[in-house]
C-alpha positions in Angstrom: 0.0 0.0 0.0 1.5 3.4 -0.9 2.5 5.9 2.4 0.9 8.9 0.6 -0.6 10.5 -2.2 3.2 11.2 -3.4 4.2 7.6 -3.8 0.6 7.4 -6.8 2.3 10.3 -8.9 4.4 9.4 -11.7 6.1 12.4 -13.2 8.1 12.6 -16.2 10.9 14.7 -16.8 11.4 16.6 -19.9 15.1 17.7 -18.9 16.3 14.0 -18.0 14.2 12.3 -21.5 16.1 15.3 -23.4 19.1 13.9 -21.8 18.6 10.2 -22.6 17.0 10.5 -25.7 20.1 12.7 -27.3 22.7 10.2 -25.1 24.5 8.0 -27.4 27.7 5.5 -25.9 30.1 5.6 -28.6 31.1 2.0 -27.5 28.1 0.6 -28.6 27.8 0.3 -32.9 23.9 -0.9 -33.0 22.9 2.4 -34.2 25.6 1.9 -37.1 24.0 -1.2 -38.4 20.7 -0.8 -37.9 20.2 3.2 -37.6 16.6 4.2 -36.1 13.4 5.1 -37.3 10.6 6.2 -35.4 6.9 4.4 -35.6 3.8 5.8 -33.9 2.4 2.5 -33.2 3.4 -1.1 -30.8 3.1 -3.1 -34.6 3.2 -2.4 -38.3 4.4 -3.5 -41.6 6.8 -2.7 -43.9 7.9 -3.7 -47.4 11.4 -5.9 -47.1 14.6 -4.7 -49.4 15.2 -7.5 -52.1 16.5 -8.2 -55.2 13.1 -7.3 -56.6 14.1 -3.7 -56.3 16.8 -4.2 -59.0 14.7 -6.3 -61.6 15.1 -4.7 -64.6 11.5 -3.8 -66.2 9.7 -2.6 -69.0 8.8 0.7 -68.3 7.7 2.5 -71.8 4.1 3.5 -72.0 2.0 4.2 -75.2 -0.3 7.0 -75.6 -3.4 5.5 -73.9 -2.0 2.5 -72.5 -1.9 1.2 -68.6 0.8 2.2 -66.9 3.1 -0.4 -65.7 1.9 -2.0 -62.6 3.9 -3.6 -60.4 2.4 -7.0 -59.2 1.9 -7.6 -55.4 3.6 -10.9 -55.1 6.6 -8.8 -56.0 6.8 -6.8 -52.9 7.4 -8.7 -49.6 5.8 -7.0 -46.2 7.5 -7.5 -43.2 6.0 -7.2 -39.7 7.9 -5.5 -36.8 6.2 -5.3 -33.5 8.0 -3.1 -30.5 8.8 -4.2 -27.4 9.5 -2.3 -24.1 12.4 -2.5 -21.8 12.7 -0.1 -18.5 15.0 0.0 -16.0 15.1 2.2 -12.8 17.2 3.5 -9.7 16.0 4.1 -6.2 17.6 7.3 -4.2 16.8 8.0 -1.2 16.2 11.5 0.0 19.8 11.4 2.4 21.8 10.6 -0.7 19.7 13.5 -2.1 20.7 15.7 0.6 24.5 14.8 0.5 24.9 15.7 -3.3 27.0 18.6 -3.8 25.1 19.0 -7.3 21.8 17.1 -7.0 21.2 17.6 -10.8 24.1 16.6 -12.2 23.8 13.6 -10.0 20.6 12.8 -11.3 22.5 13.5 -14.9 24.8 11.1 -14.5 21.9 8.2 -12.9 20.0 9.2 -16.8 23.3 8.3 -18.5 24.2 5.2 -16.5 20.1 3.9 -17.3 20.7 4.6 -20.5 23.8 2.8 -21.0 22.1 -0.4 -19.1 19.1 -0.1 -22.1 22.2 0.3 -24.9 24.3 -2.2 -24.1 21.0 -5.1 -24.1 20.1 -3.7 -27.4 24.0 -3.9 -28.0 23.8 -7.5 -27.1 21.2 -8.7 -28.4 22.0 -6.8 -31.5 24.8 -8.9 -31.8 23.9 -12.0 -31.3 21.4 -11.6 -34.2 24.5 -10.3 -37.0 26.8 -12.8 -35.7 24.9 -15.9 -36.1 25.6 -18.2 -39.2 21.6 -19.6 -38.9 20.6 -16.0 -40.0 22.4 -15.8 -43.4 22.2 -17.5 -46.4 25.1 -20.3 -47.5 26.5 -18.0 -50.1 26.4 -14.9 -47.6 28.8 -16.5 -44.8 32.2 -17.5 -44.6 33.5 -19.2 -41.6 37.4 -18.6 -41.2 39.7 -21.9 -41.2 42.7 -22.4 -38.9 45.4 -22.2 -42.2 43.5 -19.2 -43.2 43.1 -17.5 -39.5 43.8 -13.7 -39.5 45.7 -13.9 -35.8 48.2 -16.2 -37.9 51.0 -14.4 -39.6 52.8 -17.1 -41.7 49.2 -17.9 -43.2 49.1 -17.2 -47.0 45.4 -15.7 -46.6 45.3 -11.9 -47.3 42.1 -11.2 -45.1 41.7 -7.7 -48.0 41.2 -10.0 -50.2 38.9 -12.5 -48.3 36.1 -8.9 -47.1 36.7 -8.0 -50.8 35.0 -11.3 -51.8 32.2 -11.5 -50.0 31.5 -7.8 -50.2 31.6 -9.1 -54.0 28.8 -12.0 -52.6 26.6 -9.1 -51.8 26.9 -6.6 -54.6 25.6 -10.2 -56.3 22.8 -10.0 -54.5 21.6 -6.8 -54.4 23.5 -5.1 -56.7 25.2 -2.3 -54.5 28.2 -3.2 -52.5 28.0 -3.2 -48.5 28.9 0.5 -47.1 29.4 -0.7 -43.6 31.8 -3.1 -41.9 30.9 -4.1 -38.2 34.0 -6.1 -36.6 35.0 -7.3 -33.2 37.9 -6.1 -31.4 40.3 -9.1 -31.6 39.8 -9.5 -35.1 41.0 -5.4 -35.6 43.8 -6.3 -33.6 44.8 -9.1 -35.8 44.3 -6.9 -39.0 46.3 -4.0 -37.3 49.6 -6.1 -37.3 48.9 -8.1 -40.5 51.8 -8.6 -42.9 49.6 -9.3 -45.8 47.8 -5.4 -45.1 51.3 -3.9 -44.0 53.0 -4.6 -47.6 50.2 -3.1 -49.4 51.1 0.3 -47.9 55.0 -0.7 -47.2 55.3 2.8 -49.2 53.4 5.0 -46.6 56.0 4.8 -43.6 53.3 3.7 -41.5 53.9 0.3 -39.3 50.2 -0.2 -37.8 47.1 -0.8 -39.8 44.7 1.8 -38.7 40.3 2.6 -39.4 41.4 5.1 -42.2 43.3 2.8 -44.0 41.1 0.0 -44.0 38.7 2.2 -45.0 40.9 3.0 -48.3 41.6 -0.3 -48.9 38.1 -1.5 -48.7 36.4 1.6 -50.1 34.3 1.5 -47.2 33.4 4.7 -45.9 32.1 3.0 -42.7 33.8 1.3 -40.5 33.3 0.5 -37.0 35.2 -1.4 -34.2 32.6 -3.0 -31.8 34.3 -2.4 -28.3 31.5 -3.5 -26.1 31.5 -5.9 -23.0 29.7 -7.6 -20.8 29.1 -9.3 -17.2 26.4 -12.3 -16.1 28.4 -12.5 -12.8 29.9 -8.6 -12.4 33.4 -10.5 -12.0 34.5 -11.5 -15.4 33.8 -9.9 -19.0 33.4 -11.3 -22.5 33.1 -8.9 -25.5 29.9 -8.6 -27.5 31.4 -8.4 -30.4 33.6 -11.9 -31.0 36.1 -12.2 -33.8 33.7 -11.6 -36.8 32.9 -9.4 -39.1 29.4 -8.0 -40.7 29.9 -6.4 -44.1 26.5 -4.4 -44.7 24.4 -2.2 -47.2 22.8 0.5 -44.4 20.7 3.5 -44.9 23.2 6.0 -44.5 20.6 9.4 -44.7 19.7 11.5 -41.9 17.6 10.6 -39.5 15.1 13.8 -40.6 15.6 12.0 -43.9 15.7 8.5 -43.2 12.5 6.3 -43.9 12.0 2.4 -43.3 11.1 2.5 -46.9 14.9 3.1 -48.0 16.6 -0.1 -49.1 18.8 -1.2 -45.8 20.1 -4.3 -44.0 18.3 -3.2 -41.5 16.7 -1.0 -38.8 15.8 0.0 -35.3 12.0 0.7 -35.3 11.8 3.4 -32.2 8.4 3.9 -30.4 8.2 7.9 -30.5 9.0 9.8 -27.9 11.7 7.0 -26.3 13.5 6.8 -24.3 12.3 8.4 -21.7 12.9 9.1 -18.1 10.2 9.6 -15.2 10.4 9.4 -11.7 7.9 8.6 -8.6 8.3 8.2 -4.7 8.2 5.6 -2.7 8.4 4.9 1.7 6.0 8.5 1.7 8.1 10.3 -0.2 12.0 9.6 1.5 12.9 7.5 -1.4 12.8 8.4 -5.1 12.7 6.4 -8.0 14.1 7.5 -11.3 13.1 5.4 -14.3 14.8 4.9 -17.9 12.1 3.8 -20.7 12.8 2.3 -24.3 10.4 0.4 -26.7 11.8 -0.5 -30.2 12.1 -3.5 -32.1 15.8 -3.7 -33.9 15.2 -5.9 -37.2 16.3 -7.0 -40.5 14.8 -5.8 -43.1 16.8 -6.7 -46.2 18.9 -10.3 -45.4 20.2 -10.5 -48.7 22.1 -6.8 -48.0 24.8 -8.2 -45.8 27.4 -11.1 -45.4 29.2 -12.7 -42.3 33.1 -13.6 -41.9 33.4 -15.7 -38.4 36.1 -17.2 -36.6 39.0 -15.4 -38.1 41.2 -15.7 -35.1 42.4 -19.0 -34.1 45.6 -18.2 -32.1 
């Protein structure tokens, strides 16, 4: 049973949401691969990016004829439905009064809910991209031991090996992947590589670095997921193994972007999330402040990306 009236009012706050809702951890990469888009409503559908967008028609019309009509069986709907996630911190009113600076204490409790809502859409983000059982045969490649990227006397130049299946795509869809998603042990291997080093043995420089990857992949982006995580808050594992996710992504702005634009993905956002409210609890000496999220992250074009696993072995 609530102490007062104060522990029945729920009360958001428009300075905190501001807060969350422009917060962004630039450990986490989700938004990189599957950039947002807000939706109104809990479930809708949307038309899937295929092949069928590059089929090559007959478009002429004659003076009085039809125009060319595009058959329905041709267009693949997808349904996304939104879930919610909150998460919340108690404080009670003696912490309140021992704060030096009481609102940039209640900053930084915003920022650390809305990492805690990142990082599970980080995970399970990841978990999705990096499992063979979500991608087509001829859009995988798993990594053997004589060809492992961590092994320096291996013949295997790993350019070569993202240039092919960034080939496997373009195949696909017809437009090459824009965006490269890779775990932090397989950068590492890549930063020392022999294989990388002698293509730019003229440059003078002795590490393998984002911009020149970037060059020699003529992939504008490319991102380093550096995210971890605890089950027991004693040891960490990273999110992002030794793979790598070579993808076609809407790159527009967000005022621009549209689930309509051809993309491996996205995150559908319930408007107005995240967002941060607060209520009282024990008649008013303890208050709660609560982080809010509801969004559905989704693929919406399968064909539009490929998978290289296992390419450390050492």
């Amino acid at each position: 049973m609530p102490n007062s009236q104060l522990d029945e009012i729920r009360m958001v706050d428009p300075v905190l949401t501001t807060i969350s809702q422009g917060y962004q951890n630039e450990t986490f990469v989700t938004e990189k691969l599957f950039p947002t888009v807000e939706v109104s409503k809990l479930k809708g559908k949307i038309p899937s990016f295929g092949k069928e967008a590059f089929v090559v028609r007959d478009l002429d019309r004659a003076d009085g004829a039809a125009s060319n009509r595009i058959a329905q069986n041709d267009i693949t709907m997808l349904e996304f439905s939104t879930t919610e996630r909150d998460v919340e911190i108690a404080i009670d009113y003696l912490a309140q009064e021992e704060a030096e600076d009481y609102g940039r204490y209640e900053t930084n409790i915003t920022k650390q809910l809305s990492d805690s809502l990142q990082l599970q859409k980080e995970k399970a983000t990841a978990d999705t991209v990096q499992d063979p059982l979500n991608y087509d045969s001829s859009l995988k490649r798993d990594i053997l031991v004589t060809e492992a990227f961590d092994d320096y006397t291996s013949p295997t130049d790993p350019i070569d090996v993202i240039k092919d299946a960034m080939s496997s795509v373009r195949a696909k869809i017809a437009h090459m992947p824009n965006t490269m998603i890779m775990g932090e042990q397989t950068y590492r291997a890549l930063s020392s590589h022999p294989a990388i080093l002698d293509r730019i043995k003229h440059s003078g420089l002795g590490k393998v670095t984002i911009e020149i990857l970037q060059d020699l992949l003529d992939i504008k982006n490319i991102h380093v997921g550096m995210a971890v995580f605890t089950v027991d808050g004693t040891s960490f594992s990273d999110v992002w193994g030794d793979n790598i996710i070579l993808a076609y992504v809407d790159k527009s702005t967000r005022d621009k972007r549209s689930e309509f634009n051809p993309s491996f993905g996205y995150t559908f956002q319930r408007e107005g999330r995240p967002e941060i409210d607060s209520y009282y609890e024990n008649g008013g000496k303890v208050k709660v402040i609560r982080a809010t999220d509801n969004y559905a992250v989704q693929v919406t074009g399968a064909d539009a990306a490929f998978l290289i696993t296992n390419t450390n072995h050492y």
